[in-house]
C-alpha positions in Angstrom: -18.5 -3.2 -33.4 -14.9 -2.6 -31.7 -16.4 -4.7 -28.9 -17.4 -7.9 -30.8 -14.2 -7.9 -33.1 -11.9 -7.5 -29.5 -14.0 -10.2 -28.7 -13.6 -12.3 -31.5 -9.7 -11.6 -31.5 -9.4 -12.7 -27.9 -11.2 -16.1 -28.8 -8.8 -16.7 -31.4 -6.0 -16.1 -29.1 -7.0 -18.7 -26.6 -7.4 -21.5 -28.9 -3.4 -20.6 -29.3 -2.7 -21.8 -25.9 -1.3 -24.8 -26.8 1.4 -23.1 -29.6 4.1 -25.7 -29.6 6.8 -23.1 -30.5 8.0 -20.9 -27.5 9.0 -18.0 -30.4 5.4 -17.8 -31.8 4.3 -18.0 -27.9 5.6 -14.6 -27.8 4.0 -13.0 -30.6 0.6 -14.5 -28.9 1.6 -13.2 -25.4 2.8 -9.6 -26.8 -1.1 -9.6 -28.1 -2.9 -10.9 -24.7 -0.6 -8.1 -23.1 -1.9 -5.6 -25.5 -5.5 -5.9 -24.2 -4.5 -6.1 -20.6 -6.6 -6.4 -18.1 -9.8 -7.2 -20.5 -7.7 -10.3 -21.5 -7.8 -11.7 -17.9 -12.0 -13.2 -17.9 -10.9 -14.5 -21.0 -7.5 -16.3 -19.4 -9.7 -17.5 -16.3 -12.3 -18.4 -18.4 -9.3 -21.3 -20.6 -7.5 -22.3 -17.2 -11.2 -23.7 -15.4 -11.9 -25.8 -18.9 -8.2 -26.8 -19.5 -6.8 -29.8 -18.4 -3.0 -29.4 -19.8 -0.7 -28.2 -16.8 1.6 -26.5 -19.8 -1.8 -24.5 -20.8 -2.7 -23.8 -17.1 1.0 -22.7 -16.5 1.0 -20.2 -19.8 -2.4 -18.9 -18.7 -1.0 -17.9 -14.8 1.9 -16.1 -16.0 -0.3 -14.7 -18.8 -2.1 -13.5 -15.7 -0.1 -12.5 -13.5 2.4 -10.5 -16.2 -0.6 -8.1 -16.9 -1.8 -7.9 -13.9 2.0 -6.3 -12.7 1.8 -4.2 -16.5 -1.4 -3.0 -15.3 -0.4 -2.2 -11.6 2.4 0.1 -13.3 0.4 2.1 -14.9 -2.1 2.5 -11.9 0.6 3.7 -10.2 2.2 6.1 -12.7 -1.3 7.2 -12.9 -1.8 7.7 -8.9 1.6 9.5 -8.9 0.6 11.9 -11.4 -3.4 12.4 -10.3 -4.3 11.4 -7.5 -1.1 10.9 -5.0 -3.3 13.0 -2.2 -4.9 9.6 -1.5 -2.7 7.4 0.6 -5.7 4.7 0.6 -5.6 4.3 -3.0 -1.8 3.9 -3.8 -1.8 1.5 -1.0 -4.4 -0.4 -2.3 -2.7 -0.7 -5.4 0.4 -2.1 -3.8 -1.8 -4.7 -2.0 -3.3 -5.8 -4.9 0.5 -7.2 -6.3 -0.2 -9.8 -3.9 -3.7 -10.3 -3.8 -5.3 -8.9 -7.4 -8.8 -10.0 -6.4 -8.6 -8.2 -3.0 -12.4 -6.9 -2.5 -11.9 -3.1 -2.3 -15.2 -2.2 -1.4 -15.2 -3.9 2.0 -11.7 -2.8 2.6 -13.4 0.4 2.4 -16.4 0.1 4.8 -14.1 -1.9 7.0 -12.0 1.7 7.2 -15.2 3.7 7.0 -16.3 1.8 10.2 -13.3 2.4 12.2 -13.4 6.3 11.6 -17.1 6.3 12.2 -16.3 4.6 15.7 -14.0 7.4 16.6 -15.7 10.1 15.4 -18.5 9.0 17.7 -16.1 9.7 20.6 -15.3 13.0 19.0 -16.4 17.0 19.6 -15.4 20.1 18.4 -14.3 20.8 22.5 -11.6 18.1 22.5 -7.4 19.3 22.3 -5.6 17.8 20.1 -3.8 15.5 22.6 -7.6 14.3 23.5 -8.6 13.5 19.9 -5.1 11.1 19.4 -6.3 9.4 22.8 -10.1 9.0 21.0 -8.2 7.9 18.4 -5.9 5.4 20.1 -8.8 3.9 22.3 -10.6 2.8 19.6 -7.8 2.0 17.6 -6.0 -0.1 20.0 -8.3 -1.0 22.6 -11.5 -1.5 20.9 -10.4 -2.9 17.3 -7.0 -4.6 18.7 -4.5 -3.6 16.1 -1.1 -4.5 17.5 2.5 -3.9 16.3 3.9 -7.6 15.0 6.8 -8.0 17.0 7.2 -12.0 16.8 7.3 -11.9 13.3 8.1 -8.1 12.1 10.3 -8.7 8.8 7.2 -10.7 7.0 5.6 -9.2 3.9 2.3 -10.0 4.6 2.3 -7.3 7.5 2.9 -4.7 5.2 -0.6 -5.3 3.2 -3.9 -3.6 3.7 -5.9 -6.4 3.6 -4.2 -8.6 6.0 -3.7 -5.7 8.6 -6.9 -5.2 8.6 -8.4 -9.1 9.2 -5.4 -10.0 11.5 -5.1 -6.6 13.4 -1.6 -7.4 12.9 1.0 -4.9 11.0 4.7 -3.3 11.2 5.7 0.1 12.4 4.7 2.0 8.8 1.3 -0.6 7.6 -0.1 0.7 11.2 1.1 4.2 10.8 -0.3 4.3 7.2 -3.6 3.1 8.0 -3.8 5.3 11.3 -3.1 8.3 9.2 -5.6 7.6 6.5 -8.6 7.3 9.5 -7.4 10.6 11.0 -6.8 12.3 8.1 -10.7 10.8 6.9 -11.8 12.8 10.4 -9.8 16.2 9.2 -7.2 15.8 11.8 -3.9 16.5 10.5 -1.4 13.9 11.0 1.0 13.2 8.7 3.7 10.4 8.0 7.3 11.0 8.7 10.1 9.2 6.6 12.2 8.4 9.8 14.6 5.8 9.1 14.2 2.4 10.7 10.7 3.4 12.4 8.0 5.3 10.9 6.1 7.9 12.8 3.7 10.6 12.5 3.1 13.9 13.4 0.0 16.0 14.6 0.4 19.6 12.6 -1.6 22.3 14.0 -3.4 23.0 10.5 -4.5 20.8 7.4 -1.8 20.8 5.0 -2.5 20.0 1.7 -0.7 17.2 -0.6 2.9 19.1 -0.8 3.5 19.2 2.7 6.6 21.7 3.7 6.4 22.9 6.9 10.0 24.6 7.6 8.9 25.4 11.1 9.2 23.4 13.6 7.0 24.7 15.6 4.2 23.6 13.7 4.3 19.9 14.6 2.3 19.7 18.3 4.0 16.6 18.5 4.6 13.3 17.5 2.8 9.9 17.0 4.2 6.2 17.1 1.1 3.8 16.3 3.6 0.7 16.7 3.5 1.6 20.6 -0.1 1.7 20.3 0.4 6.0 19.4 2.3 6.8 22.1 3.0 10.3 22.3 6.6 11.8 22.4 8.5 15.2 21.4 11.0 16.2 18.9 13.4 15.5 21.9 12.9 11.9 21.6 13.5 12.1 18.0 17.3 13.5 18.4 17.8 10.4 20.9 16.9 8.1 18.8 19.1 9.9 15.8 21.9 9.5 17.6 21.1 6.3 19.2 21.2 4.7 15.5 24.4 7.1 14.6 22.8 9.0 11.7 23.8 12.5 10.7 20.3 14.8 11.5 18.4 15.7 8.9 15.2 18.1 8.7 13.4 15.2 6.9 13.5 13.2 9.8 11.4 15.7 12.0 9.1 17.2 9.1 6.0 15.5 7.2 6.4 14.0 4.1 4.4 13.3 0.7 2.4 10.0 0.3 4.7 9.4 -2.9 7.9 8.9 -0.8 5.2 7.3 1.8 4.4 3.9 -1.0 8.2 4.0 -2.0 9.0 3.1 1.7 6.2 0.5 1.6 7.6 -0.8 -1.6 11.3 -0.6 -0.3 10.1 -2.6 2.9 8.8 -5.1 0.5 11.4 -5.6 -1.7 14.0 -6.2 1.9 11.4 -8.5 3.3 11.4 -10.9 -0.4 14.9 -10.6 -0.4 15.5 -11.9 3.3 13.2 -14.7 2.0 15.1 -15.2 -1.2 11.7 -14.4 -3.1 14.0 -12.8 -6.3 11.2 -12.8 -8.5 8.9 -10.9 -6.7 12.3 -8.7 -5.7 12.4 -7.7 -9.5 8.7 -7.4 -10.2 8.6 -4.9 -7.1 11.2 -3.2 -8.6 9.4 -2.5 -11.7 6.9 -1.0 -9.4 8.9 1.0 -8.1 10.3 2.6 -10.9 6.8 3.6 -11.7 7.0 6.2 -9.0 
């Protein structure tokens, strides 16, 4: 019964498209915003048999406004349940850009890379040996490259286009490398170094609150934009000083896929602004405030 009056209700609000007054518009909108994403068949539904560019415009922002109301509370949601899985929060951020993304082969595409490598693995292998499985197939076999005609774009930083153009920035290649190794229960981790995220290879599976205070844990490190190149805490202080920052223990240690989709949303939100995109600048923001 709930079901049929929703449906009745929603009906009624689309032949009140074409409200003249912009102050009555907002009553109407505060309603379509109310039933979220159910609204959005409905709204597709009135834009393909309207012909009034003022109806068409009301229904995209209609649109587009719950789709970033509903992406909010995905993401409060993922920060609160289920922030273990990098995959999903950064499917979620991808799907600001591209709401109709298919998720499912996303998935299989991911599902086929890891299945690739762990053909390649055994149980014999050190774990220098699995990260040069890993990068083989990675790198050689499936092509992913660091972008470095074209770095500061936004469109390197989202799932779906890393994973059709094998194209992507230092942290969309680290993020999708860790969630294939981590899928194959090898444990490396992101680490929030500024300018250039890494990863590191720990010597155990950690769980979700990572906090290793030993540095000896970390085998060593990964840099997937130089297709995974392997270097040392060494080469970490070099570059520290090189880029005149104070050290800090978070810039050796793993960190939590939380602060991992803040740093994709921050690179976002500096690669709109550089574009003067101010809009999406604000509407990012709002997603980041989620977190």
């Amino acid at each position: 019964m709930q079901a049929k009056e929703n449906n009745n209700e929603l009906n009624a609000l689309i032949n009140l498209l074409d409200e003249p007054s912009n102050q009555v518009f907002d009553v109407i909108r505060d309603k379509f915003l109310y039933y979220g994403i159910d609204a959005v068949p409905y709204l597709e539904d009135a834009w393909d048999n309207s012909f009034d560019n003022i109806i068409q415009k009301r229904i995209e922002n209609l649109i587009h406004n719950i789709q970033i109301d509903y992406l909010t509370k995905e993401l409060k949601s993922w920060k609160n349940k289920s922030h273990y899985n990098l995959l999903k929060g950064y499917l979620l951020i991808t799907k600001y850009l591209y709401p109709d993304i298919d998720e499912k082969e996303i998935r299989e595409n991911i599902e086929k890379i890891k299945k690739d490598i762990w053909l390649e693995l055994n149980i014999n292998l050190t774990a220098l040996e699995k990260i040069k499985v890993i990068n083989h197939i990675f790198f050689d076999i499936y092509s992913f490259q660091g972008n470095k005609t074209n770095i500061d774009t936004p469109q390197n930083l989202y799932l779906n286009n890393l994973l059709s153009t094998k194209k992507g920035n230092h942290l969309s290649l680290g993020m999708l490398y860790m969630i294939v190794a981590q899928s194959l229960d090898i444990p490396v981790y992101g680490v929030d170094l500024p300018h250039h995220f890494i990863l590191a290879y720990v010597n155990e599976i950690a769980d979700e609150k990572i906090n290793l205070d030993n540095e000896n844990d970390i085998l060593f490190y990964i840099n997937p934009f130089n297709k995974g190149a392997v270097f040392t805490h060494k080469e970490i202080e070099v570059y520290i000083k090189q880029i005149k920052l104070r050290p800090q223990k978070s810039f050796y240690k793993p960190t939590d896929n939380i602060t991992i989709i803040k740093r994709l949303l921050a690179n976002l939100i500096t690669s709109y602004s550089k574009m003067g995109y101010l809009d999406k600048v604000e509407e990012l923001k709002i997603l980041e405030k989620a977190l």
